[in-house]
N, C-alpha and C positions, 0 to 999 in steps of 0.2 A: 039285390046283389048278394043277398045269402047272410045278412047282419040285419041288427036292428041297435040302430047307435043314431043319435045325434051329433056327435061329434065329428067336425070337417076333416079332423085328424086320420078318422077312422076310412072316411067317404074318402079323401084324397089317397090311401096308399089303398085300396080297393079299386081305384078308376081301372086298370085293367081289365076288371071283369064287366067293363060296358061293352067290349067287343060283342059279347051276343048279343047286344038290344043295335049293332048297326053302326056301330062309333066308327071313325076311318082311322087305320094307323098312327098318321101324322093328323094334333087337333090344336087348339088353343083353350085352356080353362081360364074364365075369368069369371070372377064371385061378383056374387050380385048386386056389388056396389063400384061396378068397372062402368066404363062406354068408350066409345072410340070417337073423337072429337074432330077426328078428318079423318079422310082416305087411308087405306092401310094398305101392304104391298106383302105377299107371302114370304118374299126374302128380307122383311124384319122379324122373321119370326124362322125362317125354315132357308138350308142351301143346301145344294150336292156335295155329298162328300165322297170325294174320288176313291179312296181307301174303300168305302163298302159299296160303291156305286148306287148311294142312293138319297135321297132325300133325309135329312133328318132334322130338330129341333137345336137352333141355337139356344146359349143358353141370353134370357132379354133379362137385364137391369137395367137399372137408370143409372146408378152410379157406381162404376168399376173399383171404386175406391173401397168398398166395404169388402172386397173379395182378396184380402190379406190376409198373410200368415200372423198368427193370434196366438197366447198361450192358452192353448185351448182348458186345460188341463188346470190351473191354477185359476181363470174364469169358474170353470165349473163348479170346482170347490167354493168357490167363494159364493158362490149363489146358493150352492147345494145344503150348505151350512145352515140356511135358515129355510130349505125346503118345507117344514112343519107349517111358517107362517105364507107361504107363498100360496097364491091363486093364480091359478092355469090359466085365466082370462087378462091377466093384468102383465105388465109388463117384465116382472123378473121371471113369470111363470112361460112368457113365451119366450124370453132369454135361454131359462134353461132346456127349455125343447127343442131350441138353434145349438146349442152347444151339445146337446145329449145326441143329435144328429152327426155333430162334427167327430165327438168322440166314437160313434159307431166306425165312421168309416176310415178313423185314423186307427183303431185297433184290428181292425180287418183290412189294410191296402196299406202299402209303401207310404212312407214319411218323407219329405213332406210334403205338405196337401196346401192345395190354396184352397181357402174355407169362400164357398162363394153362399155369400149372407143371400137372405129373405129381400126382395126388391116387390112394394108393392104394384105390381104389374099382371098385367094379362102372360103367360104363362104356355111359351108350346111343348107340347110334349108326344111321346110316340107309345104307344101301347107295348110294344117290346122291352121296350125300356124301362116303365113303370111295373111289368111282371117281375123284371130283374130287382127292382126296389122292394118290391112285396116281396121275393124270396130273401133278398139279403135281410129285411127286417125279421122275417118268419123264422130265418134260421140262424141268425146270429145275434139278436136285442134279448137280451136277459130277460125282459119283462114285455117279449113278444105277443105270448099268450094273453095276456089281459090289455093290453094297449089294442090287439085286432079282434076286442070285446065289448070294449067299454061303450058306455051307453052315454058319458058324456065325457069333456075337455077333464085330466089331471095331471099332474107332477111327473109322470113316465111318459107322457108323449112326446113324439120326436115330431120338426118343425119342416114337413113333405119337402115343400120348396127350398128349404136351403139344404136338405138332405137330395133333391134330386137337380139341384144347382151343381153342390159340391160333387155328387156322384159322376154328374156329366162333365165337368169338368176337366176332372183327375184321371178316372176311368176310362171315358170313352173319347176325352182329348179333346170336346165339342169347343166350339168357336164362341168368342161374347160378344152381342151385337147391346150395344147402348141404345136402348129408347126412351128417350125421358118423359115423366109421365107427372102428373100433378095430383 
């Protein structure tokens, strides 16, 4: 895909460029520690939408509740502060890559924003719309350049799925389909 990185960070706002190895528009990602425990049905994951006539990716959580307006802004600080001791693997480390996501798209798009969190789930998304994330990342994240470098997990990456949660959201006004998942 034109990187050499370990990190998922890196691999998920790059999914775009699977379109040449064959990917179809509209897909579902789920990491390698997902399964489908029964029957699944395209329209938990994907419906028409009459505005662009056409198929596109709802956004799936299990719990609507976490997709609240948040002091985005005074969270971040307060995590930020002790940036120095934080580990990208551990939990305040993936805190502040959901919050440095939230803050991207609150400084580039109308206020206010419903912050749609990180839901551990299978994941539909459309390749159009995932180019749209790589450029708004590429041309708006301060620390763009080295975050669509890095060779593994740090302190400046931003958290895909709640950054292409909230993006679809706000932006493109997608629909939330609840599927609860274990």
């Amino acid at each position: 895909l034109g990187f050499d990185s370990a990190s998922s960070v890196v691999f998920q706002l790059n999914l775009h460029k699977m379109e040449k190895f064959g990917l179809s528009e509209n897909f579902i990602l789920m990491d390698d520690d997902y399964f489908f425990g029964k029957p699944i049905k395209k329209t938990q994951f994907f419906y028409y939408d009459e505005t662009q006539k056409k198929v596109v990716p709802s956004i799936v959580t299990d719990d609507f509740t976490e997709m609240v307006e948040k002091d985005i802004d005074n969270e971040y600080k307060k995590i930020y502060r002790n940036i120095r001791i934080i580990k990208p693997h551990f939990f305040e480390g993936w805190k502040l890559s959901q919050l440095s996501s939230f803050k991207l798209l609150m400084e580039n798009y109308e206020s206010p924003l419903v912050n749609a969190g990180f839901s551990h789930n299978a994941i539909p998304l459309n390749i159009r719309d995932l180019k749209e994330i790589y450029d708004l990342v590429k041309n708006k994240y301060p620390y763009a350049n080295k975050l669509l470098n890095e060779k593994e997990r740090s302190n400046i990456d931003l958290q895909p799925q709640s950054l292409f949660n909230s993006y679809m959201l706000n932006v493109k006004k997608r629909k939330v389909n609840t599927i609860p998942s274990v």
